[in-house]
Structures are given as structure tokens and as C-alpha cells.
C-alpha positions as semicolon CSV with decimal commas, in nm:
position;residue;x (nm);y (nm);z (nm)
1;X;-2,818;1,929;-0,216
2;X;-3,022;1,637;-0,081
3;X;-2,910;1,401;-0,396
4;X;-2,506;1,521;-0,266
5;X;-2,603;1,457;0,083
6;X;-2,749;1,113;0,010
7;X;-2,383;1,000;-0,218
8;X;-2,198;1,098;0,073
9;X;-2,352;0,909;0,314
10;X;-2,151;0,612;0,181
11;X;-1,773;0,778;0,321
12;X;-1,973;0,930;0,635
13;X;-2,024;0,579;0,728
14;X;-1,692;0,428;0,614
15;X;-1,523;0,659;0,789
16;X;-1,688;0,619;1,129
17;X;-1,637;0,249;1,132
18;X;-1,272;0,287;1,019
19;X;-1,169;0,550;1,342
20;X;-1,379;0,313;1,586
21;X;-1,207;0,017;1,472
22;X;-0,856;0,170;1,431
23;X;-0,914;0,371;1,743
24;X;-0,807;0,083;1,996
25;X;-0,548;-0,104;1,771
26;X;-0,361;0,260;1,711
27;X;-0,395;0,375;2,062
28;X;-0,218;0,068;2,147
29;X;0,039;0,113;1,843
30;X;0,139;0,472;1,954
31;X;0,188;0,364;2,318
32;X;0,438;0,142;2,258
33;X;0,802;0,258;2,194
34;X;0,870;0,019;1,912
35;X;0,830;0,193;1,698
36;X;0,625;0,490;1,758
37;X;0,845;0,586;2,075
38;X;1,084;0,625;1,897
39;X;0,956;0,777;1,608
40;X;0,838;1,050;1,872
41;X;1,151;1,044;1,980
42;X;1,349;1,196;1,616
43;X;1,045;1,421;1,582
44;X;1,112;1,603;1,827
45;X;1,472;1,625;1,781
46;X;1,392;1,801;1,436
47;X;1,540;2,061;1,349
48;X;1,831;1,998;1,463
49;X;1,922;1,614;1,409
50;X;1,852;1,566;1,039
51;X;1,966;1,210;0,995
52;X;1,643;1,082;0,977
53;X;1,508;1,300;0,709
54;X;1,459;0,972;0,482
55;X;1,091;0,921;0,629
56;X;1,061;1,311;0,824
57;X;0,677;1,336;0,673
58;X;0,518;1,186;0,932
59;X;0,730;1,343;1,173
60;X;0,631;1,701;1,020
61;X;0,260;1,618;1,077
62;X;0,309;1,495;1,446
63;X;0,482;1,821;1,482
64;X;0,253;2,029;1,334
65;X;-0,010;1,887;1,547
66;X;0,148;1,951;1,839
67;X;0,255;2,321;1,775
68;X;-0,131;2,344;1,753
69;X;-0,188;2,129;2,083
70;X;0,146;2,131;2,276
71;X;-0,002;2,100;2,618
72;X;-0,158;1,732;2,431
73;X;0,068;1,430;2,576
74;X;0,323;1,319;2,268
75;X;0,141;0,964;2,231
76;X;-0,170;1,138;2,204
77;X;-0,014;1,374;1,942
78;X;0,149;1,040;1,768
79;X;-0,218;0,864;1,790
80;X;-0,402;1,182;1,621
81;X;-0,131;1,185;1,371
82;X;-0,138;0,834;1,240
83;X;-0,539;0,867;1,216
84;X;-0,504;1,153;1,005
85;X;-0,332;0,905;0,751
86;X;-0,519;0,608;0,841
87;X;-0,860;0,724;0,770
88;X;-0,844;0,829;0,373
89;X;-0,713;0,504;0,249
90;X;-1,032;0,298;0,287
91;X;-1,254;0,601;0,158
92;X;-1,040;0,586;-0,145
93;X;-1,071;0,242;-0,170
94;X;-1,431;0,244;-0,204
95;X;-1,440;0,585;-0,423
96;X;-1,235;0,346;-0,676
97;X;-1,404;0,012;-0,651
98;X;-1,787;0,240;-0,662
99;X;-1,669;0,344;-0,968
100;X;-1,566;0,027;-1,096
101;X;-1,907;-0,174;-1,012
102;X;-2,050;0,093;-1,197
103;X;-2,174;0,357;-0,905
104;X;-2,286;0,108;-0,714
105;X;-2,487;-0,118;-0,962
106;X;-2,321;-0,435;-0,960
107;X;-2,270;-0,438;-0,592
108;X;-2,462;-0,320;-0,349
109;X;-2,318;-0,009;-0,150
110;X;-2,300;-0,162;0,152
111;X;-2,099;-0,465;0,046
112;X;-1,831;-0,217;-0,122
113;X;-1,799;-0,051;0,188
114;X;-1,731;-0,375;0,319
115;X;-1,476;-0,494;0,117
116;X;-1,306;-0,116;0,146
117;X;-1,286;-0,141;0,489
118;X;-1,158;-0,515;0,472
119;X;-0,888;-0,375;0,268
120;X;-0,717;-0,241;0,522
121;X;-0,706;-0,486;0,775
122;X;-0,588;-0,824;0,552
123;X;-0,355;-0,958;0,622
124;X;-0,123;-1,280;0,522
125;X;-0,296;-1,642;0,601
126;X;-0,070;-1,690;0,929
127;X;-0,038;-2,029;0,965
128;X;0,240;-1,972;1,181
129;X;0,100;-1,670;1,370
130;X;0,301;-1,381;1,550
131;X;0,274;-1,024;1,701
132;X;0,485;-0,914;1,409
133;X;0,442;-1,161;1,160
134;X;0,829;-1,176;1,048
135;X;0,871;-1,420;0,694
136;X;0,510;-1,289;0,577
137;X;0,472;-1,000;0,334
138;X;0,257;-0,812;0,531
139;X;0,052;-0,519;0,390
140;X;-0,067;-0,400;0,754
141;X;0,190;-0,298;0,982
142;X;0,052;-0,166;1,271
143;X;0,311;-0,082;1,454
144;X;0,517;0,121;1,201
145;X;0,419;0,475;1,127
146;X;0,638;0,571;0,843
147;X;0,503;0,234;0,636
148;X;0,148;0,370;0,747
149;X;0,217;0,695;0,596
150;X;0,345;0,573;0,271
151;X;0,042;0,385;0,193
152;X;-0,170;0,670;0,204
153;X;-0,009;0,756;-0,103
154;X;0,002;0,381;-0,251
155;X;-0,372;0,380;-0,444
156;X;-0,351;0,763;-0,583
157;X;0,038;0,703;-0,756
158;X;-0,017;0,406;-0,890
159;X;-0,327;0,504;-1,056
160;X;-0,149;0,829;-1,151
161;X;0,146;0,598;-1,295
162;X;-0,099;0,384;-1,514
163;X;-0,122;0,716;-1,719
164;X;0,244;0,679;-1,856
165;X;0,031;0,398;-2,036
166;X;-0,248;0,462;-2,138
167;X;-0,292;0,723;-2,483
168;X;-0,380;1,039;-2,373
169;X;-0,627;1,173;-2,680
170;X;-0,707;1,506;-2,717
171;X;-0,565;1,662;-2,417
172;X;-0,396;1,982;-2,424
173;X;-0,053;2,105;-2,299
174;X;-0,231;2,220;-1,977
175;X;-0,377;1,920;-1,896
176;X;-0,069;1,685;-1,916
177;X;0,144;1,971;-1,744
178;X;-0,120;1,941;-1,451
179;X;-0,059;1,608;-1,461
180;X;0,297;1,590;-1,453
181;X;0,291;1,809;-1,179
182;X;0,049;1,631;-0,965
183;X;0,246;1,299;-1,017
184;X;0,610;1,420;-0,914
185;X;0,450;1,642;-0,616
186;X;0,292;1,276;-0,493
187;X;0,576;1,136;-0,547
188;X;0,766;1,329;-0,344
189;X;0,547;1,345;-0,072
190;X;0,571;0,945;-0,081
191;X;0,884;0,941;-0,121
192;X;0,944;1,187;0,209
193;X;0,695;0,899;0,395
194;X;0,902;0,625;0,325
195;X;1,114;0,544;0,007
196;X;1,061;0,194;0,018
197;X;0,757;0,235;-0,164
198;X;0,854;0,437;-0,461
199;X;1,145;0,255;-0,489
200;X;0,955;-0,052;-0,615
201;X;0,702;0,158;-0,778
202;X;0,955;0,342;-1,000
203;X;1,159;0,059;-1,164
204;X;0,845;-0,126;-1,196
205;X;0,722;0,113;-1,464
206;X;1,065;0,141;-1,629
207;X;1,058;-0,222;-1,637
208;X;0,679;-0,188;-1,820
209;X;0,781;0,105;-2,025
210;X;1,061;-0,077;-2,168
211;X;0,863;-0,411;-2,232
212;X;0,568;-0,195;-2,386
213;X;0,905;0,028;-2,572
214;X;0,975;-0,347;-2,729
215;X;0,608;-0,397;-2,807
216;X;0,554;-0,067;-2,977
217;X;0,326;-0,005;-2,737
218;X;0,223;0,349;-2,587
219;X;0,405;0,475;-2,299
220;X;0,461;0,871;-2,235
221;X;0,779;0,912;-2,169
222;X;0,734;1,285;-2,019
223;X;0,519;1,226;-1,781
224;X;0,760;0,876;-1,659
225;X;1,117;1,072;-1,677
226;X;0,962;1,446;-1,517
227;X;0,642;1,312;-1,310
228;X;0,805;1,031;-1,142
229;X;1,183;0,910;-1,252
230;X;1,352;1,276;-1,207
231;X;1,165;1,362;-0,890
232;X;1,202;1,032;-0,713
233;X;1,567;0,935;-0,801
234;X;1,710;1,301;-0,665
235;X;1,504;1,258;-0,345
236;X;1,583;0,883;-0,257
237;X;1,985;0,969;-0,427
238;X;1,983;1,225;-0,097
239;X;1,815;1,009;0,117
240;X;2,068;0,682;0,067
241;X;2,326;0,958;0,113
242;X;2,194;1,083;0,453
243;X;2,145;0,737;0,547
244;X;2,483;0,550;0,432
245;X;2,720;0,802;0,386
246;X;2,701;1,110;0,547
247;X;2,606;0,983;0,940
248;X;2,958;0,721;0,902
249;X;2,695;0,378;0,935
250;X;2,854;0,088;0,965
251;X;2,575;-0,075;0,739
252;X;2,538;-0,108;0,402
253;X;2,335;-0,268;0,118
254;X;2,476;-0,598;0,033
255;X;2,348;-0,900;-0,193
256;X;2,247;-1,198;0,009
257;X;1,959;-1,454;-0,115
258;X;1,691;-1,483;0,172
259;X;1,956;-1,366;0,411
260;X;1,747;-1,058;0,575
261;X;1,436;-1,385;0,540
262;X;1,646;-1,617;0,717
263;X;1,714;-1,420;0,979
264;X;1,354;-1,448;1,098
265;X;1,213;-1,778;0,989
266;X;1,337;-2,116;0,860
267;X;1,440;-2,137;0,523
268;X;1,187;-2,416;0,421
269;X;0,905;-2,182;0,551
270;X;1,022;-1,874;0,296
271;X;0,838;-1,991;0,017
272;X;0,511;-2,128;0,188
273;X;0,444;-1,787;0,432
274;X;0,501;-1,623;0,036
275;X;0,210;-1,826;-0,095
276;X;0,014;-1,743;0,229
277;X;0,105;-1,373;0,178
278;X;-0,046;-1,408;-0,185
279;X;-0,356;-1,629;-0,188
280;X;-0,591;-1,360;-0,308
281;X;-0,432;-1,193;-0,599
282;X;-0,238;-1,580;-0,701
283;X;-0,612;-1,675;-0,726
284;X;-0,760;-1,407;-0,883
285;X;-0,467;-1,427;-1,142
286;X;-0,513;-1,820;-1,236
287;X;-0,905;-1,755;-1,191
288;X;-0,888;-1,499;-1,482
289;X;-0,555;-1,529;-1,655
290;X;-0,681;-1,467;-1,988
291;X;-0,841;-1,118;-1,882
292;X;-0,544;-1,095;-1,616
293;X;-0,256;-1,122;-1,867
294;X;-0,400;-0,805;-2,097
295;X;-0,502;-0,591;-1,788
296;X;-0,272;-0,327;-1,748
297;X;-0,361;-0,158;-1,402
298;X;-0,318;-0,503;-1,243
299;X;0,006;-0,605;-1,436
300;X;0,167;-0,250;-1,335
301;X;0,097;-0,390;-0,996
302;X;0,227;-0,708;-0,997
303;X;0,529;-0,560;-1,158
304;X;0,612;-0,337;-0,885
305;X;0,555;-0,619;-0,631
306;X;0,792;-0,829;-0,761
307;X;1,056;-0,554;-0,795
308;X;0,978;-0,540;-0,413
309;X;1,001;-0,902;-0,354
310;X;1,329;-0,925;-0,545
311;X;1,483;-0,658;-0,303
312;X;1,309;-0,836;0,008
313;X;1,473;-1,169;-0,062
314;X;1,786;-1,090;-0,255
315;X;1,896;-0,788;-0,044
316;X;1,959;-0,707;0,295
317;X;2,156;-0,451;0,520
318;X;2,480;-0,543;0,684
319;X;2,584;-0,485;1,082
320;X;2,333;-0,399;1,333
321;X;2,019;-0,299;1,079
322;X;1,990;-0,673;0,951
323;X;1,720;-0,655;1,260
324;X;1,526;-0,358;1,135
325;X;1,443;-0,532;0,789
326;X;1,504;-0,240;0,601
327;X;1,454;-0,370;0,294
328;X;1,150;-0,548;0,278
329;X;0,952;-0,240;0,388
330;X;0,866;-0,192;0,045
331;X;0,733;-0,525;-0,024
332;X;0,426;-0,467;0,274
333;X;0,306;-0,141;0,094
334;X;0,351;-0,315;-0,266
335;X;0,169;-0,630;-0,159
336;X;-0,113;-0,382;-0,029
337;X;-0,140;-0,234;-0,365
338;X;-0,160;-0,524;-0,545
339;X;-0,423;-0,631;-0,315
340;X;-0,632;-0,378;-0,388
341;X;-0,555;-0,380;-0,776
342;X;-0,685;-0,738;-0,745
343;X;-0,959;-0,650;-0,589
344;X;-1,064;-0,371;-0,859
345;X;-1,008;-0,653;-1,087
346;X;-1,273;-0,880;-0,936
347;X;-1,502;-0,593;-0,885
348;X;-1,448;-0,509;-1,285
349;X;-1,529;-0,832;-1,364
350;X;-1,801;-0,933;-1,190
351;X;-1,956;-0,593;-1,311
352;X;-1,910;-0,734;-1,669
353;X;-2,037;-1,053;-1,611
354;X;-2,361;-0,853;-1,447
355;X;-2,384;-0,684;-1,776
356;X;-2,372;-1,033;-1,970
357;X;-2,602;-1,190;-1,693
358;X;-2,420;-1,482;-1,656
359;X;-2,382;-1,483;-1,295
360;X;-2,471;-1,834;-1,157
361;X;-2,386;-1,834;-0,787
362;X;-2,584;-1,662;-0,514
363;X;-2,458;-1,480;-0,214
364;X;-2,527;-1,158;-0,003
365;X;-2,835;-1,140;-0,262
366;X;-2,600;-1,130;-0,550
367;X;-2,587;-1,348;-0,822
368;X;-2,182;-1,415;-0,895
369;X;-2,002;-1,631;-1,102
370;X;-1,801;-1,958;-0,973
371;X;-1,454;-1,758;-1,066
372;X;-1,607;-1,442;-0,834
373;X;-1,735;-1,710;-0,510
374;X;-1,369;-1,878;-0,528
375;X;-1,199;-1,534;-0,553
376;X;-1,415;-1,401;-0,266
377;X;-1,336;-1,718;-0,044
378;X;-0,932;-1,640;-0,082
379;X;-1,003;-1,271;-0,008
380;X;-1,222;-1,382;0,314
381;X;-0,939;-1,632;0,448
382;X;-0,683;-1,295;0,384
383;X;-0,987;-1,061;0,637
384;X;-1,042;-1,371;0,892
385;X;-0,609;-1,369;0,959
386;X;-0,671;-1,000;0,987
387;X;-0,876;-0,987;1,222
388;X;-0,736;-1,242;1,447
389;X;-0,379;-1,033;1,359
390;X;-0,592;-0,750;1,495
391;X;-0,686;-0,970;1,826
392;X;-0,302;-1,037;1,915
393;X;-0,217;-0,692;1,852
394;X;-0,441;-0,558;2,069
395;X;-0,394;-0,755;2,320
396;X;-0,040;-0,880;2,299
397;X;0,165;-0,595;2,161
């Protein structure tokens, strides 16, 4: 009991600093109308508007919440609600990158829970700096709770969706049914946060399967058609319905390079707030290309960004939604995840090179490689614009 007590101390204290840092930035979020207002606003309307079913999980947890408190005030309900989703991602985080510096070993604890925690308040570089951040590909949205809710569901997919890789020996029926099971059941639940999110993540690993299909490489084609195509295609087929077809919108999905971009920021600044957006996992990539290229986890990842990326700046939506930016929603949770799958990588890495001993650079009492220091600078700059993203949210929003 003492030895469990002792490995949970790690989360206990991960997730205190994440509620009293999230506490004020949240509690100014679900204040505001845009866009938690209004968010409040369809929840409550449930059952009997159903036009905004395409992100209605969040909504059922706010209601659920309040059936249990209804004499709590709606923005308190709203900020209880977003915590509840808020609070797991960074103890994931960590649970992940622990493993992957070997329980601990090659970092110490309290550095991972660092870095875990940093996770989830990076941000672009803003050179140009904003309350919103418009022209960035931002993987915290504060202000947003569907995106909020989707990435709760961003780390455990895609590592469920590296599986439809990797060659599952010796398992039984059981096991991959479980599987297969667990996977679409996520992905629905994503899918009911937000859609925008699954649908980069989805023709990202077609995209892989069929590349790896060319290769003669493994993919399991089960668990990518029943665990995640089938589930997620019938869900987001009825969602574009509800939201295109059935409620008479005059807006539509229409091809238009950098139009939705343009509408926020000049055109020469599209490609430049994209590098900003990127630093970290553009560095990590060049740092380690030759381990980069064959690692599958953080190709997958990169894959699915730029299926969100392509949508972001080749796609918008016509009449009055051009505003809302529709389609780049997916990009902020795909950036996140790839992110974090750079991250891992660094983590794995510098683990190995702790195993070779050929760590040369000092810092934080740990001896890292040159690669690992430059990496860790770019990650830094990404945590010093969140926190002064933090700042202006606060205080501005």
C-alpha cells in the first residue's frame, strides 16, 4: 500500500497544480459569452433543439452536472464542467512520457511533471500576439469548450490508432475484440466532442495504411475499418447532415486556398505564424530525422496534422460561418497531438542516449545531448508564449 501510495503521489501533485492554474484562466473562459455563453445557451435548449448535436458531449456533461446541482449558477455549472475535461489530459501526459523515460529513470519525476503540465499550456511563438491568436495553429483554445473536450480524447485514440500498425503476436480473438471495441467507443465519444478532430485523425491512418499497404507493411485492417473508419464516418455522415442539410444553412464547404487564413491575417504572414506554430516538433524532426523518419507513433502524427492543415488552408465555409473558422478547428487539437508525440519522441530518445551514456550537456542535473538542449530550447520558447497567452487571457478576454 505504501509503495502505491508513494507512485501516486506524482498525479496527486500534477493534478493540484493543473486546477490552481486552470482555475482563474477557466473561470474567466466560462464567464464570457463567446463562446461558453453560448454554448450554455444550446445546452439548455436540449432536448428539444437538436441542431447542434455535432459537438452535444460537452453539453450532456454540463447538463448532467446541473441536474445534480441545479440551484448552482450556469457559469459555475459550465466552469465545473470544462475542469472535469481539463484535468486528465496532463495526468495522461505524464503517465505516457513516465513510461517512456523508463519509470522515471532518465528524468527525474519532477521534471516530467513539468513538461506534462507545460503541455497544456504551449502555445504558438506569437510574434504578432492576440487574445485569440487568429493565423496561428493553436493547440490551446481557451475559450472554446467543444475543442477542449475533444482533446481529452486526442492522446488515448491516437495511441489506440498506432495499433492498426503495429503486429499484434499472440493475442487472442478476445483481446483484439476488446480492442476494437474500446477504439470505436472513443471514437465516438470524440467524435460527439467535436468532429474536427477525428476527421483528421481518420484519413490520416488511411493515408498510412495505404502507404504501409504499398510497402507490404503490417496494418490490421479490422481494427481500422470496425474500430475507427465505420464508427466515425456514420457519426460525422449525420453530423454534416444536421449541420448542412437538414437546418436549410446558407453555408457550405467550399475550396478556397488560405481563404478562411486570409480572412484573419495578411497573406505574407500565413506561412511565418505556420513556422511559429511548429518550432518544436520542425526541430525535433531535423534534430533526429534519421530516427524521426522510421518512428511510427510520431509519423502517424504528423500525418494527421497535415490532413488538418490541408483542410485549414485549402477549405473554408461559405456565408456568415467564414467568421467561426470552422474548419481549422481540427488543426489546434492535431497540432496538440503532435506536440506531445514530439515530445514522447525526445523523452524516448534521450532515455536511449542515457542507456548509451553519451549525454554531454548538463542541465536541471541531467546530463543531455546537444540534439536534446536545442530541442528543449524550441519547446521552452513554445511554454514562455504560453504563458504570456495565459497573461492576456486572463486579463484581456
Amino acid at each position: 500500500m505504501a509503495i502505491r501510495l508513494k507512485g501516486a503521489v506524482p498525479y496527486v501533485l500534477l493534478l493540484l497544480l493543473s486546477l490552481v492554474v486552470y482555475l482563474p484562466v477557466m473561470t474567466r473562459a466560462s464567464a464570457a459569452e463567446v463562446d461558453f455563453g453560448k454554448h450554455i445557451t444550446k445546452a439548455l435548449a436540449l432536448p428539444d433543439s437538436t441542431d447542434h448535436l455535432v459537438h452535444v458531449l460537452y453539453h450532456a456533461i454540463f447538463l448532467s452536472i446541473h441536474e445534480l446541482a441545479p440551484s448552482v449558477p450556469h457559469k459555475t455549472v459550465a466552469l465545473w464542467a470544462i475542469l472535469l475535461v481539463m484535468l486528465p489530459v496532463p495526468i495522461m501526459a505524464f503517465a505516457v512520457l513516465r513510461k517512456a523515460a523508463g519509470g522515471g529513470g532518465a528524468l527525474p519525476t519532477n521534471v516530467l511533471i513539468a513538461v506534462s503540465f507545460a503541455l497544456t499550456i504551449l502555445t504558438p511563438i506569437a510574434v504578432w500576439p492576440s487574445r485569440s491568436m487568429l493565423g496561428y495553429i493553436n493547440p490551446i483554445v481557451y475559450h472554446n469548450p467543444t475543442s477542449i473536450t475533444a482533446r481529452l480524447f486526442v492522446i488515448p485514440l491516437s495511441l489506440l490508432a498506432l495499433r492498426i500498425f503495429q503486429l499484434q503476436v499472440g493475442r487472442s480473438l478476445n483481446h483484439r475484440v476488446y480492442f476494437l471495441l474500446l477504439s470505436a467507443s472513443i471514437v465516438l465519444l470524440a467524435t460527439l466532442a467535436k468532429p474536427s478532430f477525428t476527421l483528421a485523425l481518420l484519413p490520416g491512418c488511411c493515408l498510412l495504411a495505404v502507404w504501409r499497404l504499398l510497402r507490404r507493411q503490417v496494418v490490421d485492417w479490422p481494427l481500422l475499418l470496425f474500430g475507427f473508419c465505420l464508427p466515425g464516418a456514420s457519426l460525422m455522415g449525420l453530423f454534416f447532415a444536421l449541420a448542412y442539410v437538414s437546418n436549410d444553412s446558407e453555408s457550405a464547404i467550399a475550396l478556397g486556398f488560405l481563404t478562411q487564413m486570409q480572412a484573419w491575417i495578411p497573406v505574407w504572414r500565413i506561412p511565418v505564424q505556420l513556422i511559429l506554430s511548429l518550432l518544436f516538433p520542425l526541430a525535433v524532426y531535423a534534430l533526429y530525422f534519421e530516427q524521426a523518419r522510421r518512428h511510427l507513433y510520431l509519423n502517424l502524427c504528423w500525418v494527421a496534422f497535415a490532413v488538418a492543415a490541408a483542410a485549414a488552408y485549402l477549405l473554408y465555409e461559405s456565408g456568415d460561418r467564414l467568421a467561426h473558422g470552422n474548419v481549422v478547428w481540427g488543426s489546434y487539437n492535431a497540432i496538440f497531438l503532435l506536440m506531445f508525440a514530439s515530445l514522447l519522441f525526445v523523452v524516448e530518445q534521450h532515455a536511449r542516449e542515457r542507456q548509451l551514456g553519451s549525454g554531454d550537456f548538463n542541465s536541471f542535473g541531467v546530463a543531455v545531448s546537444r540534439n536534446v538542449a536545442i530541442a528543449s530550447v524550441c519547446f521552452g520558447l513554445h511554454v514562455l508564449s504560453g504563458i504570456a497567452y495565459y497573461y492576456r487571457f486572463v486579463t484581456q478576454y
